[in-house]
C-alpha positions as CSV (number, residue, x, y, z in Angstrom):
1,X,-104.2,-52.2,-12.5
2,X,-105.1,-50.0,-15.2
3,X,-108.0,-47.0,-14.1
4,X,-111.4,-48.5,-15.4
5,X,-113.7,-45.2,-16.7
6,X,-116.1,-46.3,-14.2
7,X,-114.0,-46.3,-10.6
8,X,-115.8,-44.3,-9.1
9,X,-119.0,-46.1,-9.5
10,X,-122.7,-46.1,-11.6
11,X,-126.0,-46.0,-11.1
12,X,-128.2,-49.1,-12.2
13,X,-131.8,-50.0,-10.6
14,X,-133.6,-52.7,-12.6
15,X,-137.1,-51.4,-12.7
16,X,-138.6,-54.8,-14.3
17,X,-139.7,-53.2,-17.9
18,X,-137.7,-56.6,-19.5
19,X,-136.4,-54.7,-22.1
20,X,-132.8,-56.9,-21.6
21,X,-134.8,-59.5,-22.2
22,X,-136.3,-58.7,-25.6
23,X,-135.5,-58.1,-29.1
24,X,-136.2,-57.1,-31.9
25,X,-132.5,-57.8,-32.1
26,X,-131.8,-61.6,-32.1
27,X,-129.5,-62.6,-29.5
28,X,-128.2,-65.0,-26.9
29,X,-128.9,-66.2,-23.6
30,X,-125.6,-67.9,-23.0
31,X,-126.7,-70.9,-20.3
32,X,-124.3,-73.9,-18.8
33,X,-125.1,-77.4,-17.6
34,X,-125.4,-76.5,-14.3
35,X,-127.6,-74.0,-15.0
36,X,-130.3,-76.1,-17.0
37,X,-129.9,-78.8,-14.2
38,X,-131.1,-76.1,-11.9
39,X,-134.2,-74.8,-14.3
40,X,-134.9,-78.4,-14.9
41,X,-135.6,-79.0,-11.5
42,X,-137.1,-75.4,-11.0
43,X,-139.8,-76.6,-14.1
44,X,-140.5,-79.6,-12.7
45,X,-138.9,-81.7,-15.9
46,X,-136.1,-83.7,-16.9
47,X,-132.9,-82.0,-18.3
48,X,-133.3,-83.9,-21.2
49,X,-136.9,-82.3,-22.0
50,X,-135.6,-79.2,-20.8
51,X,-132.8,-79.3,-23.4
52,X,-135.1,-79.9,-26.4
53,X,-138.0,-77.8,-25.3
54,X,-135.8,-74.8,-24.3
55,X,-132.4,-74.7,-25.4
56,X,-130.2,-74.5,-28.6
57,X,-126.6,-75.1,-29.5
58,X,-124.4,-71.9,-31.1
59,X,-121.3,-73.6,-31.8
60,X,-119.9,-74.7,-28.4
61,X,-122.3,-73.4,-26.2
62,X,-125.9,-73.7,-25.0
63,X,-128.3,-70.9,-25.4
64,X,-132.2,-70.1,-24.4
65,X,-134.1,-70.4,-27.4
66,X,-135.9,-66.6,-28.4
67,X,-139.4,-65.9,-29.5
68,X,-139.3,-66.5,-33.4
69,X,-141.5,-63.7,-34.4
70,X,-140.4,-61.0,-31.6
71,X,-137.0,-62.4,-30.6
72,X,-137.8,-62.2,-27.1
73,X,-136.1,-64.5,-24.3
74,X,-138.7,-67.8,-24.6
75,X,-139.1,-66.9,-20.6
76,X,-140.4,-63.2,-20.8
77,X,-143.9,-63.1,-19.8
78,X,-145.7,-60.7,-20.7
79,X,-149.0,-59.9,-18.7
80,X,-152.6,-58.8,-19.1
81,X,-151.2,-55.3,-17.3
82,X,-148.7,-54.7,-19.9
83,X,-145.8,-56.0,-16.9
84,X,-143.2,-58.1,-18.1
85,X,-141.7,-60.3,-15.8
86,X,-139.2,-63.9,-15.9
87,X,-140.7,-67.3,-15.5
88,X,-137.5,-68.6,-14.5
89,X,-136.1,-65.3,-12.4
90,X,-134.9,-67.6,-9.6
91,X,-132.8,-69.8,-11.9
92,X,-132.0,-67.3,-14.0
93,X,-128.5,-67.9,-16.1
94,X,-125.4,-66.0,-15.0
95,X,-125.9,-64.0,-18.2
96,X,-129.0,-62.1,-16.9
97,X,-127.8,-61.7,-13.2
98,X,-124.6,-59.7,-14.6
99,X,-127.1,-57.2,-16.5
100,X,-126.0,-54.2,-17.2
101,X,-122.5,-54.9,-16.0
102,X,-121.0,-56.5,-18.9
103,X,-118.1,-56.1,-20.7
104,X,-119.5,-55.0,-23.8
105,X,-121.3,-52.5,-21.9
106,X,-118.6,-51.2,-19.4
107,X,-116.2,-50.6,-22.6
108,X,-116.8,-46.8,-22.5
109,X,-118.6,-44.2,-21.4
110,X,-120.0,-43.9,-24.5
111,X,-121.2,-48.1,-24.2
112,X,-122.5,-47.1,-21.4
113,X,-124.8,-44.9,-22.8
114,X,-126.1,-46.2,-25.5
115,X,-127.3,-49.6,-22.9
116,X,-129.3,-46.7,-21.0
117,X,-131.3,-45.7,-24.4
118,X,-132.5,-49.2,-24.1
119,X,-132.6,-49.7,-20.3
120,X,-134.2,-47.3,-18.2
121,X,-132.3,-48.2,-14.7
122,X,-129.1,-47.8,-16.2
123,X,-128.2,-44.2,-14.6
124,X,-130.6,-44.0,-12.2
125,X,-131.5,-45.8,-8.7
126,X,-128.8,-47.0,-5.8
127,X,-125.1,-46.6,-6.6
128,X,-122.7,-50.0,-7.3
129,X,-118.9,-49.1,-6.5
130,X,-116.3,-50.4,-8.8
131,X,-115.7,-52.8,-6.1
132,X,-119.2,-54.1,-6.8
133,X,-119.2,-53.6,-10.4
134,X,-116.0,-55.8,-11.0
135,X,-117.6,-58.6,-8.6
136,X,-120.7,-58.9,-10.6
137,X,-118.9,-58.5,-13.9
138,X,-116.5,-61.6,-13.4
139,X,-119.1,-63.5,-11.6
140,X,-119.3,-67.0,-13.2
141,X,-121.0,-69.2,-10.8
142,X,-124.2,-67.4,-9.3
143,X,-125.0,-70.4,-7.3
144,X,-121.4,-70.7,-5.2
């Protein structure tokens, strides 16, 4: 196997500010059937309402609808304290459990970086070994 730039492990500590969660980029919040079964059930409605309240198609795949005006994840609450916090953290898609260990992110050194001008816990808090990292990076079914 070829030497990732990160074998020897990074820092990452999510400190809740729900900056993953929010724009002003637009983005995606790639979601799969099992998963809006699970935060159907979770809200208390039917998959079907779920699907139209919630949920979009982008080609072939499913993806939480965003804020129109702020382009934030529909779920990010934002309270009278200034917190932000998810309505659906317990159900949350595979997509926002893998945060900030993505692929996109994990590229280079450099990737790494620039996610850390955005998120403050990248780089700081409890170390992950590569062992770790690659787990939560390939994960694909959170709830197995």
């Amino acid at each position: 196997m070829k030497s990732k730039w990160y074998s020897c492990g990074l820092h990452f500590e999510c400190i809740g500010c729900g900056n993953c969660c929010a724009g002003p980029e637009e983005g995606y919040i790639w979601i799969c059937a099992e998963e809006i079964a699970m935060l159907a059930k979770y809200l208390g409605m039917s998959e079907t309402d779920v699907r139209k309240r919630f949920i979009k198609r982008s080609g072939l795949r499913t993806t939480i609808i965003e804020d129109k005006a702020s382009k934030d994840c529909i779920f990010l609450q934002k309270g009278a304290n200034g917190q932000r916090g998810c309505a659906i953290y317990p159900v949350r898609p595979n997509q926002c459990r893998t945060w900030p260990f993505w692929n996109y992110n994990l590229a280079t050194p450099n990737d790494w970086n620039e996610a850390a001008q955005r998120c403050p816990g990248i780089n700081r808090g409890p170390e992950f070994s590569f062992e770790q990292i690659e787990k939560i990076r390939t994960q694909k079914k959170w709830w197995e």
